[in-house]
N, C-alpha and C positions, 0 to 999 in steps of 0.2 A: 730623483727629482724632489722628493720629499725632503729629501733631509739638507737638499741645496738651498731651499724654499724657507728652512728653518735657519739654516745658517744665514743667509740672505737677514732675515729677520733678526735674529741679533746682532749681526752686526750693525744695523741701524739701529738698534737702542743703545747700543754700548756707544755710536758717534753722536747719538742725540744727547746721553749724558754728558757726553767730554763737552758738549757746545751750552747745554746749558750749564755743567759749573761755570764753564768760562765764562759767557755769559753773565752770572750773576754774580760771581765773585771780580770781573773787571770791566770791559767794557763791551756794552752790547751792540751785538749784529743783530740788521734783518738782511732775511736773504729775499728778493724780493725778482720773482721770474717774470719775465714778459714773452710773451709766446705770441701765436696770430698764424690764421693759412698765408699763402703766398700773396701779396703785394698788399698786406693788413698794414704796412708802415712799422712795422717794430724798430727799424733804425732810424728812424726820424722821430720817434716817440723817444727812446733812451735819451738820444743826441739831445734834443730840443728838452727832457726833462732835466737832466744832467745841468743844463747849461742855464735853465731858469732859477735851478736850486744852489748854482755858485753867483749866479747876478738874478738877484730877486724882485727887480723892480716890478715884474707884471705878475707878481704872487699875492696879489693880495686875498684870498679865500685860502691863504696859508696859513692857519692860526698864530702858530708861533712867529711868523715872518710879519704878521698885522702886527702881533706884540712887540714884537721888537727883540725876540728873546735869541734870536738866529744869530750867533757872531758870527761865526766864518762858516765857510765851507770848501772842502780841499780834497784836490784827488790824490789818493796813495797803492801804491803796489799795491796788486790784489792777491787775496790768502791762495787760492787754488795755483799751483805752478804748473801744473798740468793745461790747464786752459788758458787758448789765446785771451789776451787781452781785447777786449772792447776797444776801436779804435777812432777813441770819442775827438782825440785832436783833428786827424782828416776827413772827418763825415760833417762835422762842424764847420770845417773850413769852405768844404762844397756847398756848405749852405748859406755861407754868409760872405762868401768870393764875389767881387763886382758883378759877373755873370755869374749866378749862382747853378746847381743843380742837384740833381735828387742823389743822395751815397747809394753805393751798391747795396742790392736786397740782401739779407742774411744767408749763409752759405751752412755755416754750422757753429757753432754752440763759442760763446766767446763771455765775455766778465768784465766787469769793474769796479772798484773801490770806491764809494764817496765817501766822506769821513764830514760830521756837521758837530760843530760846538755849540750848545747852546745851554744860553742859562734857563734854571729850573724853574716853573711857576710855582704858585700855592704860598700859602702863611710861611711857609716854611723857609722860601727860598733865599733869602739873605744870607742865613745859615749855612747852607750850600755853596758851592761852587760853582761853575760852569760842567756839564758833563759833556761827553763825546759819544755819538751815535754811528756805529759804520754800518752804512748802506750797500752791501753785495749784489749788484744786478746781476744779473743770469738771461741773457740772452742767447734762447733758440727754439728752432724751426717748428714750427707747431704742425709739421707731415712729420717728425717724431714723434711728439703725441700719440697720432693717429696709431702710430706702433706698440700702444701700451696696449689695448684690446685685443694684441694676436696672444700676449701672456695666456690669454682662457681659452683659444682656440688653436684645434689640432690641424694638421696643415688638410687633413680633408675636409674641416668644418671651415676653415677659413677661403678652399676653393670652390665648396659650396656656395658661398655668400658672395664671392665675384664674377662667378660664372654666367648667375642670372642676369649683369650690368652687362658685362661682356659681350652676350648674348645679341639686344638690342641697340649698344652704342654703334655710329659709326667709325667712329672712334678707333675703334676696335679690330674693322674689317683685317688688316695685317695679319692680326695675331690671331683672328680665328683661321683663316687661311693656314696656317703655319699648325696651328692644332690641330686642323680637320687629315693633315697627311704627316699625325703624330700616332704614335700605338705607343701609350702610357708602359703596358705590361712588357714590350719590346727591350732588349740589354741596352743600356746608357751607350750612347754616344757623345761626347764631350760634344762635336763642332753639332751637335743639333740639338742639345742642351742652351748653350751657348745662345743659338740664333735666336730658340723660343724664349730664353730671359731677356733678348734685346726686343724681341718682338711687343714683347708685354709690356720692355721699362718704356717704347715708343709710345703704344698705346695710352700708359698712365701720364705721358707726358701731354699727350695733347688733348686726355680728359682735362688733363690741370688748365690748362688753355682756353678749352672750351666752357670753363666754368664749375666742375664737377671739383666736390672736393673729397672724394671717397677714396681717395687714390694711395695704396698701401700696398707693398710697404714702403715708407718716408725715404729710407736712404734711397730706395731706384729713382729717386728724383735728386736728390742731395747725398752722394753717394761720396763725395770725397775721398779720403786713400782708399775704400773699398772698391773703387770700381775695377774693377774684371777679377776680381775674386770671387770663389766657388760661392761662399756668403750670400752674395748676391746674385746666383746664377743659378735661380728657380724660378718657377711659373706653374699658378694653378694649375689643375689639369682635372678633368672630368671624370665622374665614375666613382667608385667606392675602394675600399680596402687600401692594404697596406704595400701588395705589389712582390711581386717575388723577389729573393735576393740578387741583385745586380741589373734591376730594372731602372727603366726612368723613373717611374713612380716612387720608389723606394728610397732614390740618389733624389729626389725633389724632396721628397720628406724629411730626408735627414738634414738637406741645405737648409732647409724653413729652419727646422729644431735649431741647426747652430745660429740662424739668424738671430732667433727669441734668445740665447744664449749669450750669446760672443756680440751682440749690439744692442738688441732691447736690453735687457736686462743689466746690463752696467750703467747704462744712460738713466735708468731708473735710481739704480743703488747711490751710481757717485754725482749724480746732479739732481737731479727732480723730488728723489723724497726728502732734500734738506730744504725745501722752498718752504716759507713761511706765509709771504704774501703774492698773490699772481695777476697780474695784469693780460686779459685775454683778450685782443686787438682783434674784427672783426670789419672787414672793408661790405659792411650790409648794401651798401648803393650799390655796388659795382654786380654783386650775385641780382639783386632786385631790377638792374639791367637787363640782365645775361634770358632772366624770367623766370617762368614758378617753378620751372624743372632745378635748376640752380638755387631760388631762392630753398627748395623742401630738402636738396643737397646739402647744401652748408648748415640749414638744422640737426638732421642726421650727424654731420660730420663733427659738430660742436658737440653734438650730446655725448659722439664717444669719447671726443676731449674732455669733457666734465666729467665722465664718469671715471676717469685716472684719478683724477685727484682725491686725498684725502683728506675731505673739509672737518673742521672742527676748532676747538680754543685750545692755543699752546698754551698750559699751566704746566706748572713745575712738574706734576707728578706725572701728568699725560703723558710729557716727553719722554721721562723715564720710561715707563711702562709700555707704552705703544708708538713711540716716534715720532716725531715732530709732524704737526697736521696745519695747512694750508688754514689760517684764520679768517684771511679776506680774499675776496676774488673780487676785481674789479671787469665788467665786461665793458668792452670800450668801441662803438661804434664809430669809426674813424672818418676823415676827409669830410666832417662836419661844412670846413668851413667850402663845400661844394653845393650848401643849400644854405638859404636866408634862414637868417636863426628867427622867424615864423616857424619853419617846420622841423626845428632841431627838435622839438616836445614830439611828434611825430615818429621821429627816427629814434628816440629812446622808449617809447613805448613798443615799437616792431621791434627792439633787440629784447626786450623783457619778454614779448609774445614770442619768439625763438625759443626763446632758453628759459621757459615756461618751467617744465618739468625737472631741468638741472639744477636752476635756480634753488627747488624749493625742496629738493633733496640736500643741498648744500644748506641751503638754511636748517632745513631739520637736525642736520649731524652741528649745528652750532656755529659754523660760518658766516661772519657777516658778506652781505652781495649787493653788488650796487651794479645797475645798468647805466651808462653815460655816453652822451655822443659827443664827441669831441674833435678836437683839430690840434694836430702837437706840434705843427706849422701852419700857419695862418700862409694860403696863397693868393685870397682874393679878397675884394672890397664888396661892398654890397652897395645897391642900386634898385630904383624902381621906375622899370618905362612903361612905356603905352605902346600896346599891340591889338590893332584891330578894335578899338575907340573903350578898352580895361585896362587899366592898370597890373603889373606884373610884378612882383617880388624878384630881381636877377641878383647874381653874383657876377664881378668881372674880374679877369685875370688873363696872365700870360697863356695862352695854347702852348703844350710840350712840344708838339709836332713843327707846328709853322713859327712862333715866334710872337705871332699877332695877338694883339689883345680883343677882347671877344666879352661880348654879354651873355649870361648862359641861365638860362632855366628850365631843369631838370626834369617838370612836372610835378603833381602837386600830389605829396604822401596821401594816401587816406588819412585820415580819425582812429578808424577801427582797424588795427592792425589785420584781423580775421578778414580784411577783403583781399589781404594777399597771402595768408596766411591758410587759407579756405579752396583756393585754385592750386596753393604749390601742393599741400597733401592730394588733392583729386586728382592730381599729373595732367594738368593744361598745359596746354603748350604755349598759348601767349597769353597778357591779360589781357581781358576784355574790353573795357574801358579808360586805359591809361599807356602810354608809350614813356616809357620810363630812360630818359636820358644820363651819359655820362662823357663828360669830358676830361681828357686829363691834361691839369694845368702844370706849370713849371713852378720852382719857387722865384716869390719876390722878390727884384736885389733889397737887402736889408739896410736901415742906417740906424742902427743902435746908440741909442743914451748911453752915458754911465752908467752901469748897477743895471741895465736892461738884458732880460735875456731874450731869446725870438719870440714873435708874437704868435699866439695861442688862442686855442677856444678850449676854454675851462681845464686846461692841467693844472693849473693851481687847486683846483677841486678836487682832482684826481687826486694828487698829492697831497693835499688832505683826508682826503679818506683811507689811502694807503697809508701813509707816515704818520699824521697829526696825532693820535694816540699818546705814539715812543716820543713826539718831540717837547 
């Protein structure tokens, strides 16, 4: 284990070299990950960014794009041949088709090339040329993530920590059922191995449903050509020790180990430690719906996502030395455009008060952090009516469900993040004082300018603060 641990580690200095000569003796990459739990929008975030940075007209909080310094921008074959392509022509086309609609959520891990020309600023620049920046996006499922945390834990420490969810969700009742007329220390049986991994992967599937996002490991949800492999055909199991030879115990501990092995563990080496800057997509409304059991969930669930990463300043030597480290993290509270931008100031102050603690370890290790609430499809208009003889701040837009268009107000965030923030730690079960609404709308049919890309709340800013630096 040690010395896999050590080899693991050089081989990612000796890729971080090969990318930074290349890098600076020709044309530089960022690699730039977008991650997020399930229905956070990551493919209408790429889609709608992609498509604003090849038609720039509503970038203006793009520095170089206000300059005027952006010539072109162009998609090209992407470096990794091993990974699907990002398939930015059809997820585009659903969005901007007469009757538009939402692309399919992320499945597993995919990529794309942007490539941006543009001329150099400063005294200098005449002298110069025009240079070329390629932008590598790296989209995938952030229930991967969540997989990076079992690296530290041994499969008793890890059925320790689910055991007690288990215990209380209803969620759950199946697979306790199924463990209560299980005998861990009992010879393996394949068809009642089998049952208890299906038992479990149901269970984690209708936590995810239900709002919980502590659900691990990532592939029993996104399981792709792994499914009905041994890999994936364990389940916690109660009690201590290691299990006699040829027991269930024994055959679940060793499937964990290959899990951490043969899927975390590559996904780590060949995608995620070459990431330089991370966009982390957060759907805050929809847990802040669900209520304070969900909203203290998805804190939890983001902290162990932030603690994978390894924030700091890519310099020349660092990468040598220690490997290429995560510079900026962008946390992006999503489907902004679901509340009147009165309380978008509201919903970026509650993702800072989440990610409180992450945040400011990521700052200390040298990472610039920014919290933003955003919208990377704009779906609705904003309005103000009269209910019950006050004035109301709405949003309107198409209903997903029926069709109908509809006036919708959400309820009104707090000020103090700490008033939801205060019941989700103490485990309320509802809030007290507020009913916290969500609807889910469709997209708008679109009628694009020339040079326009989809309309947005503040990705231009986003992409400023991610990009603006290199451009």
């Amino acid at each position: 284990m040690v010395i896999s641990t050590i080899a693991d580690t050089v081989l990612r200095q000796i890729e971080a070299v090969q990318d930074t000569v290349q890098e600076a003796l020709f044309e530089p990459v960022l690699r730039i990950g977008v991650t997020g739990l399930a229905r956070s929008g990551k493919t209408v975030f790429i889609t709608s960014l992609v498509a604003n940075l090849m038609d720039r007209g509503r970038m203006p909080h793009l520095v170089a794009q206000s300059e005027g310094r952006i010539e072109a921008a162009f998609l090209q074959p992407q470096p990794d041949d091993t990974v699907p392509r990002f398939d930015f022509e059809t997820h585009l086309g659903h969005l901007t088709a007469r009757t538009p609609s939402w692309p399919d959520s992320t499945r597993a891990i995919s990529e794309l090339r942007l490539s941006l020309r543009v001329r150099r600023g400063g005294l200098l620049a005449g002298l110069q040329g025009p240079k070329t920046i390629h932008l590598d996006i790296v989209d995938y499922p952030g229930e991967w993530l969540l997989d990076l945390a079992l690296l530290e834990k041994s499969f008793e420490d890890w059925s320790a920590d689910v055991m007690p969810r288990v215990a209380k969700r209803a969620e759950a009742e199946a697979f306790r059922t199924a463990l209560a007329a299980t005998d861990p220390e009992a010879q393996l049986a394949e068809p009642q191995a089998k049952a208890l991994a299906q038992a479990f992967t149901d269970y984690l599937q209708a936590a995810r449903a239900s709002g919980f996002y502590d659900c691990t490991p990532g592939r029993f949800l996104l399981p792709g050509d792994l499914a009905g492999s041994p890999v994936l055909t364990f389940a916690p199991l109660p009690g201590k020790g290691q299990g006699a030879r040829g027991s269930l115990r024994r055959e679940m501990a060793r499937r964990y180990e290959a899990y951490k092995r043969e899927v975390v563990k590559p996904f780590f080496r060949d995608h995620f430690a070459r990431i330089d800057r991370q966009v982390v997509l957060v759907d805050a409304l929809g847990a802040i719906h669900k209520g304070p059991r969900a909203v203290e969930d998805m804190r939890g669930a983001m902290a162990d996502i932030l603690s994978a990463f390894r924030p700091g300043r890519n310099d020349f030597l660092t990468q040598i030395f220690q490997g290429k480290r995560v510079e900026k993290i962008l946390f992006a509270a999503t489907k902004a455009d679901h509340l009147h931008h009165k309380q978008h100031a509201r919903l970026t102050a509650i993702m800072e008060a989440l990610l409180r603690g992450a945040v400011d370890r990521a700052r200390f290790a040298g990472a610039d952090t920014q919290a933003m609430a955003i919208a990377a499809l704009r779906a609705t208009t904003e309005d103000t009516v009269t209910h019950e003889g006050r004035e109301i701040d709405v949003v309107r837009g198409t209903l997903l469900d029926t069709g109908k268009q509809a006036a919708f107000y959400p309820g009104d965030l707090p000020e103090d993040p700490s008033h939801l923030l205060a019941p989700a730690r103490s485990g309320a079960e509802s809030w007290l004082d507020q009913d916290y609404k969500v609807m889910n709308f469709a997209p708008s049919p679109l009628s694009l300018r020339p040079g326009d890309g989809p309309p947005h709340i503040r990705l231009d800013k986003a992409a400023q603060f991610l990009l603006g630096d290199r451009l």
